[in-house]
C-alpha positions in Angstrom: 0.5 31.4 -6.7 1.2 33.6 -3.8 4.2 35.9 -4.1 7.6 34.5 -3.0 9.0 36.3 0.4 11.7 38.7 0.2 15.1 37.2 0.9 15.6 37.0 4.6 19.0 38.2 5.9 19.3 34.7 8.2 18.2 31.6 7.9 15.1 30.0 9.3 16.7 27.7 12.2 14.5 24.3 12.2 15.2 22.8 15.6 13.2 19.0 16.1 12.7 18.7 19.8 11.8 15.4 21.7 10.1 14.8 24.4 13.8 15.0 26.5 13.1 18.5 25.8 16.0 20.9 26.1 18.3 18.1 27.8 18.0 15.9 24.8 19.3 18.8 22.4 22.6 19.1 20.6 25.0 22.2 21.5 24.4 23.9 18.1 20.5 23.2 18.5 20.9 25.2 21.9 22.8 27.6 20.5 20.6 28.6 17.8 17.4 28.6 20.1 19.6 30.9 22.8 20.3 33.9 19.6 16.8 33.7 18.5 14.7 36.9 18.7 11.6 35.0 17.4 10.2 31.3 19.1 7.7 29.8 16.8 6.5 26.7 17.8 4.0 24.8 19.3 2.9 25.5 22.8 3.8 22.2 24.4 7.2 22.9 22.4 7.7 25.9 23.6 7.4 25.1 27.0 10.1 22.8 27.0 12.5 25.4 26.8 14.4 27.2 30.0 14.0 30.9 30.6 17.7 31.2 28.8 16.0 31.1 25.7 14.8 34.9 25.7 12.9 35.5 22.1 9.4 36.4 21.4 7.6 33.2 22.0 5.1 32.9 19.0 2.6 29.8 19.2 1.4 28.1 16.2 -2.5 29.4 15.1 -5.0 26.7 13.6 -4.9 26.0 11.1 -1.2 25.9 10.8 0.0 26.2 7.0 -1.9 28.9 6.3 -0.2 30.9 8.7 3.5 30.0 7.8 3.9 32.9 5.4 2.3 35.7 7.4 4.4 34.6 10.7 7.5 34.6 8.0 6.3 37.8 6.8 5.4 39.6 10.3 9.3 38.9 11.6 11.5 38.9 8.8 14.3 41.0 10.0 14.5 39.4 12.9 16.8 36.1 13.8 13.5 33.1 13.4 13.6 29.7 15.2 10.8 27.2 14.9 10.4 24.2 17.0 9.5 20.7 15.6 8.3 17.4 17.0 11.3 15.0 16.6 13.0 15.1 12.8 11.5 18.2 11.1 11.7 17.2 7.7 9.5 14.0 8.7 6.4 14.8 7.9 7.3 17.9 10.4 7.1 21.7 9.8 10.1 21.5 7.9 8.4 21.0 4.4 6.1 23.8 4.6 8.7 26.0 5.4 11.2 24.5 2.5 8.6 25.3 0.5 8.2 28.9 1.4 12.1 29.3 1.6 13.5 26.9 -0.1 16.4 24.7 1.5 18.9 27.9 1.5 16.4 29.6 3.6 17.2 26.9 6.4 19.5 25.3 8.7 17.3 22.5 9.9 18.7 20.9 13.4 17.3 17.3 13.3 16.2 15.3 16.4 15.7 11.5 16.5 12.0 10.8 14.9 8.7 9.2 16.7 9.5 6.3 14.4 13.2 6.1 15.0 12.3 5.5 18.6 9.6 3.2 18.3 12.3 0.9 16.1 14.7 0.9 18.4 12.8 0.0 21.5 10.5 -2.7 19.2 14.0 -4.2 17.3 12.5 -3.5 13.9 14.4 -2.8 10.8 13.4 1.0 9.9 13.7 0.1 6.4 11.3 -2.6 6.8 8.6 -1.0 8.4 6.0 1.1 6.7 4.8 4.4 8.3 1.5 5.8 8.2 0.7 8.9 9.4 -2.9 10.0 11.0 -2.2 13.6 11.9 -4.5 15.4 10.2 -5.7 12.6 8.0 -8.7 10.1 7.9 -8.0 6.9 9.7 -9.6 5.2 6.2 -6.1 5.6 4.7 -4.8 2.9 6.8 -6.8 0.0 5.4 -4.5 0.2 2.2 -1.7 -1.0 4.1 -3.3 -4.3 5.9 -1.7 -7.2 4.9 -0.5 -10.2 6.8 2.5 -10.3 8.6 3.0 -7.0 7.8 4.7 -4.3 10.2 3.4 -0.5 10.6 3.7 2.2 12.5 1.1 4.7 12.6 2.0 8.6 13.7 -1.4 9.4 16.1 -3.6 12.3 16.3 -3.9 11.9 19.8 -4.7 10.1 22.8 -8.0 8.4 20.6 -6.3 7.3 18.1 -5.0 3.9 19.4 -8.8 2.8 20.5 -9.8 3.9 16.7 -6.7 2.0 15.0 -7.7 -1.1 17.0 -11.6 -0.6 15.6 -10.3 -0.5 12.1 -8.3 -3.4 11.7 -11.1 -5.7 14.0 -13.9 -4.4 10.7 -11.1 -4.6 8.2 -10.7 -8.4 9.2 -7.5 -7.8 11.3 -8.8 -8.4 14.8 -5.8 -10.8 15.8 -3.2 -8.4 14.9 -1.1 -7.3 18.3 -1.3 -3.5 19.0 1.4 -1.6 20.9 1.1 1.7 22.4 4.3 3.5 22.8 3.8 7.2 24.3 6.4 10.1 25.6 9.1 8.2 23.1 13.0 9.4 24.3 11.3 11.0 27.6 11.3 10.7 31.4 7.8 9.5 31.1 8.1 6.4 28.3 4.8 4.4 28.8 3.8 1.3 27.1 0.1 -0.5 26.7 -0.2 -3.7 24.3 -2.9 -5.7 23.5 -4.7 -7.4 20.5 -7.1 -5.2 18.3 -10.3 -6.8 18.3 -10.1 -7.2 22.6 -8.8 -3.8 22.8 -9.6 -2.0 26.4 -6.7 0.0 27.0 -8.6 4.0 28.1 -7.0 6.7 25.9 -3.1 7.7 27.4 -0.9 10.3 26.8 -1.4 12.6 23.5 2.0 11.6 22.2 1.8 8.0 21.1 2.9 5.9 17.9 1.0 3.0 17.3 2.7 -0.3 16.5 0.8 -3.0 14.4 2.2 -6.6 13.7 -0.7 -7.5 10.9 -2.1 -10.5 11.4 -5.1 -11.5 9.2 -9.3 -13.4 10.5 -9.5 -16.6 8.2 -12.6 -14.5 7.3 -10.2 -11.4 5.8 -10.9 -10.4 2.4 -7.6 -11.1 0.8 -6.6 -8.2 -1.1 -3.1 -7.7 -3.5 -0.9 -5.3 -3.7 -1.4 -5.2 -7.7 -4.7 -4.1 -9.8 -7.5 -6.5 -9.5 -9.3 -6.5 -6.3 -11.9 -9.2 -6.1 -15.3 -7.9 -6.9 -16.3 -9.1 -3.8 -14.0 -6.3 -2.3 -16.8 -3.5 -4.3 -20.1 -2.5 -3.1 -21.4 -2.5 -6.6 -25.0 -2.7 -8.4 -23.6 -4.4 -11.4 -21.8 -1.0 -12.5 -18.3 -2.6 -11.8 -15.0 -3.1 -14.1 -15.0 -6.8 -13.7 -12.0 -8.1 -12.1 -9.7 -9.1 -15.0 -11.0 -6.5 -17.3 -9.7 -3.8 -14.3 -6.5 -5.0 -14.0 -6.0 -5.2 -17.9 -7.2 -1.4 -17.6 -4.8 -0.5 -14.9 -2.3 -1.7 -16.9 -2.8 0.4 -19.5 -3.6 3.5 -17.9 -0.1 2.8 -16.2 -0.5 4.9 -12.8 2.8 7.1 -11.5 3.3 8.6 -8.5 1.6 11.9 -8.2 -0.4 11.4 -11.2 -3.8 12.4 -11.6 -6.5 10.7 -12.9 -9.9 11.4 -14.0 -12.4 8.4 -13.8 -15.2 9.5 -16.1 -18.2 7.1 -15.5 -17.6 6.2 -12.0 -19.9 3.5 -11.4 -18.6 1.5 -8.1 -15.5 3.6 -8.1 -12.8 0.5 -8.9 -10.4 2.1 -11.6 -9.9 5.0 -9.5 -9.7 3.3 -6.0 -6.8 1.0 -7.8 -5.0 3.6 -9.1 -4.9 5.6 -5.5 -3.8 1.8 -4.2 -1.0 1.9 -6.5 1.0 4.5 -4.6 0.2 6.7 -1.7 0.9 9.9 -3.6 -1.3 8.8 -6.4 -4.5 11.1 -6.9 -7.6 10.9 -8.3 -11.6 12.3 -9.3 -14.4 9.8 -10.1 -16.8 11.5 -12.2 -20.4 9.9 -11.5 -23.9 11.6 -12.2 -26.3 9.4 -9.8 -26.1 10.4 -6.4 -26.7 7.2 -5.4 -23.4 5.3 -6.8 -21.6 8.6 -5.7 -22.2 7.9 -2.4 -21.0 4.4 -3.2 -17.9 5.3 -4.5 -17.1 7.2 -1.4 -17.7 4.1 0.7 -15.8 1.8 -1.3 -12.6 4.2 -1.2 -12.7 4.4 2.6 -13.2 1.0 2.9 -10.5 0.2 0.7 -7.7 2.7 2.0 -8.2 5.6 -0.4 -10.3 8.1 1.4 -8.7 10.7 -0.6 -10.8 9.8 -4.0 -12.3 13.0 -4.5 -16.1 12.4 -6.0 -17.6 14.7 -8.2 -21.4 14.2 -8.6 -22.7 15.4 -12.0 -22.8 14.5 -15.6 -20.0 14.9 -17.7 -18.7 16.7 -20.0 -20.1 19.7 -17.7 -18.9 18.6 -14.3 -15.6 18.3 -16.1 -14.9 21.9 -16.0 -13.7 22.9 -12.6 -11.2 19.8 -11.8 -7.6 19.8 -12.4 -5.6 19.0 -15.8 -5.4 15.3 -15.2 -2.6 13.2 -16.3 -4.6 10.2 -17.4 -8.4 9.5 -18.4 -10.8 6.3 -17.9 -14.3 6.5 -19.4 -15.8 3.7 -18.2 -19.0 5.1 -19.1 -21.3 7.5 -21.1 -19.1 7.6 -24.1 -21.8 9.1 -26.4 -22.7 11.5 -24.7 -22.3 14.7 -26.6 -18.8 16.3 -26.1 -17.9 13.9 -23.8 -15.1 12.3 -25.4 -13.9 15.9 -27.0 -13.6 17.4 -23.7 -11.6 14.6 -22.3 -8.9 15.3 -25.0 -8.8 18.5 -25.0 -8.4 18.7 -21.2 -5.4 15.8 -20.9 -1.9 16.7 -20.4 0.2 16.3 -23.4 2.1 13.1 -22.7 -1.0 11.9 -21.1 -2.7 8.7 -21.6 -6.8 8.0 -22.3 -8.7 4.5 -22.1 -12.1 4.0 -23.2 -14.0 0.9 -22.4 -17.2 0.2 -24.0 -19.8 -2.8 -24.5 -22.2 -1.3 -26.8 -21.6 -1.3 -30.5 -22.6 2.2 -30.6 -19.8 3.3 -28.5 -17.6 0.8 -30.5 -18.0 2.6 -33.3 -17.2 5.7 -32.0 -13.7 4.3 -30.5 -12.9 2.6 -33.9 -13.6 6.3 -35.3 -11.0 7.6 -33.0 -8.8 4.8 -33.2 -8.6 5.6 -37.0 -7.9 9.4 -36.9 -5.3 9.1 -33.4 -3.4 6.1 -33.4 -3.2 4.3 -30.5 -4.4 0.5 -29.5 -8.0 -1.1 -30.3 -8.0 -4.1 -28.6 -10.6 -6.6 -27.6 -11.1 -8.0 -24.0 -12.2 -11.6 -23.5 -12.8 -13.5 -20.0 -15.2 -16.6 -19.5 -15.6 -18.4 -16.8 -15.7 -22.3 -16.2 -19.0 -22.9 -14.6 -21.6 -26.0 -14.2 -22.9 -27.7 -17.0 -24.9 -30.6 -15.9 -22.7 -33.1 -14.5 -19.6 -31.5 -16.6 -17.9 -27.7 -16.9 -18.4 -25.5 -19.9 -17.3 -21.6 -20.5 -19.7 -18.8 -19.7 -18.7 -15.9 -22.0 -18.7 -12.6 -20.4 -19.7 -9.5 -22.4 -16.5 -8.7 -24.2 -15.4 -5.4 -24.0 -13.8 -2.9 -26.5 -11.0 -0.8 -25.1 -9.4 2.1 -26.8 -6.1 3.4 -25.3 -3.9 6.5 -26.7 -1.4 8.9 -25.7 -1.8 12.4 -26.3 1.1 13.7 -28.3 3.1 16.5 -26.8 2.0 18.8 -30.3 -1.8 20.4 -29.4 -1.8 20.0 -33.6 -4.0 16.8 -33.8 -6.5 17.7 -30.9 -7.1 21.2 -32.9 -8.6 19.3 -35.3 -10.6 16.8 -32.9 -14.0 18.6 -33.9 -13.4 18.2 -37.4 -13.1 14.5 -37.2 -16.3 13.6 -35.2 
């Protein structure tokens, strides 16, 4: 980690700046921008403010959080302000520079948010409506947030982004949903465009623009939960999929938290790590898979799906293992007896963290019984059949059942010291 900076002798002051500019500021927001010897901000930002304002006027480089430290570094005697868009500790500069500082390194000066804005001139609850942000980001990751009669806003990138939004929810199955454009937000220069996403024509406006969606779902929409188990229809698969119920049984299991990482050994289509991702925004995740082939599947699935985030590693495992993050959970879903596999897995979760294991092949069975007996943990059995056609009547069609092994790793590294021992 790098080095924390030396201890400044002022605080950083944090002032969020709308497109009012300076006229929209608060006294003390003023005030602090006037004593500044240092400007940091961007150079629309920085434009906004009158010749009063007499410091060094430093624009942001690209990329940006890279150079947050050395800036810090270059003027740290001197009396720092830095400029935000609207509220700066919404998803604003403001968290970088807690981060580098921490909160007693600041006096942040908030101004009303992009979103704030947009509420108040639609007449929607803030609570109530869900914010996803764009800026810097793959438009993918708004698919995970389409649902019917659902309310978003969506933070752009720039003038594109509305035309791209609108593209998105017409192939997501969202084409009826009504688009708003709101640009220049608490400005002279407010400007609106509405229209419906799939007979979107509206050119590209101004730069700064929030997107409003009211979701409304094609009868032809794939109709997705909020909970594990996606249909399998929702999967580009080639038969390599967690089935349905047998997913959501594993999800269960393997219990996702937010900010938890997850290693999905076996990839296949991708599922048990695309649901886990769906289960909160912060969630992470790596889906191990050694065919090139499904790898590039399970990159398609997750932007298809919301998660473009799923980091894919292609290569076999255990060795492709070695350069990823201590994860906090761990699905194989396949290649259990392969040698070391299961070893490596162990040894590499968190104490505290969990492991499932799902297997159809007695051979692998065995193994996970072998396990089962020397860790603890839960053996269980997984059942589904399906009512199907049977001449003129309905029978059950068994599906393969499948063996699952679950465990948490004790917080003592005692018992995995000995997991060689007791292959």
């Amino acid at each position: 980690m790098p080095a924390s900076p030396a201890p400044r002798p002022y605080p950083v002051a944090v002032v969020g700046i709308g497109a009012d500019g300076w006229s929209g500021l608060s006294g003390t927001a003023r005030e602090a921008l006037r004593g500044a010897e240092v400007l940091i901000g961007g150079a629309r930002q920085l434009d906004l403010l009158p010749p009063e304002c007499a410091g060094v006027r430093v624009a942001w480089p690209s990329p940006l959080r890279p150079a947050v430290p050395r800036l810090l570094a270059e003027h740290g005697e001197q009396r720092i302000a830095v400029l935000a868009s609207g509220d700066p500790m919404f998803y604003g500069i403001g968290r970088a520079l807690a981060e580098e500082l921490g909160p007693q390194g600041l006096s942040v000066f908030p101004h009303p948010s992009s979103v704030s804005y947009a509420c108040a001139r639609l007449g929607w609850p803030l609570e109530d409506t869900e914010v996803v942000t764009l800026v810097g980001r793959p438009a993918g990751r708004l698919a995970a947030s389409l649902y019917e009669g659902r309310r978003l806003l969506v933070l752009s990138a720039d003038a594109s982004t509305p035309a791209t939004v609108a593209a998105l929810l017409t192939d997501r199955g969202f084409g009826p949903s009504r688009v708003r454009v709101l640009e220049q937000l608490g400005g002279e220069a407010e400007a609106y465009a509405e229209g419906v996403a799939e007979a979107w024509t509206h050119e590209p406006g101004d730069r700064l623009n929030v997107v409003a969606i009211e979701c409304r779902a094609s009868a032809e929409a794939l109709r997705l939960g909020t909970v594990p188990g996606l249909p399998d229809e929702a999967y580009e698969h080639d038969g390599q999929l967690t089935k349905r119920h047998i997913r959501a049984a594993t999800l269960g299991t393997l219990a996702p938290a937010p900010g938890e990482l997850l290693w999905d050994v076996g990839g296949g289509s991708g599922s048990i790590a695309i649901e886990w991702l769906r289960a909160h925004r912060s969630c992470r995740a790596v889906s191990v898979e050694r065919d090139p082939v499904r790898a590039g599947r399970i990159t398609r699935n997750a932007e298809r799906l919301g998660v473009p985030g799923l980091r894919v590693v292609t290569g076999p495992a255990p060795a492709a293992l070695a350069e990823i993050d201590t994860p906090d959970a761990v699905f194989i879903g396949g290649g259990l007896t392969a040698p070391g596999l299961l070893d490596a897995c162990w040894e590499a979760l968190r104490p505290g963290g969990r492991l499932v294991a799902n297997t159809v092949t007695l051979e692998s069975e065995a193994l996970l019984a072998e396990r089962h007996k020397a860790y603890g943990g839960e053996l269980v059995r997984l059942s589904v059949a399906h009512a199907v056609p049977v001449g003129g009547f309905t029978g059950w069609r068994q599906a393969m059942p499948v063996t699952q092994w679950s465990v948490t790793k004790p917080s003592s590294s005692e018992v995995s010291s000995h997991m060689g021992d007791r292959r």
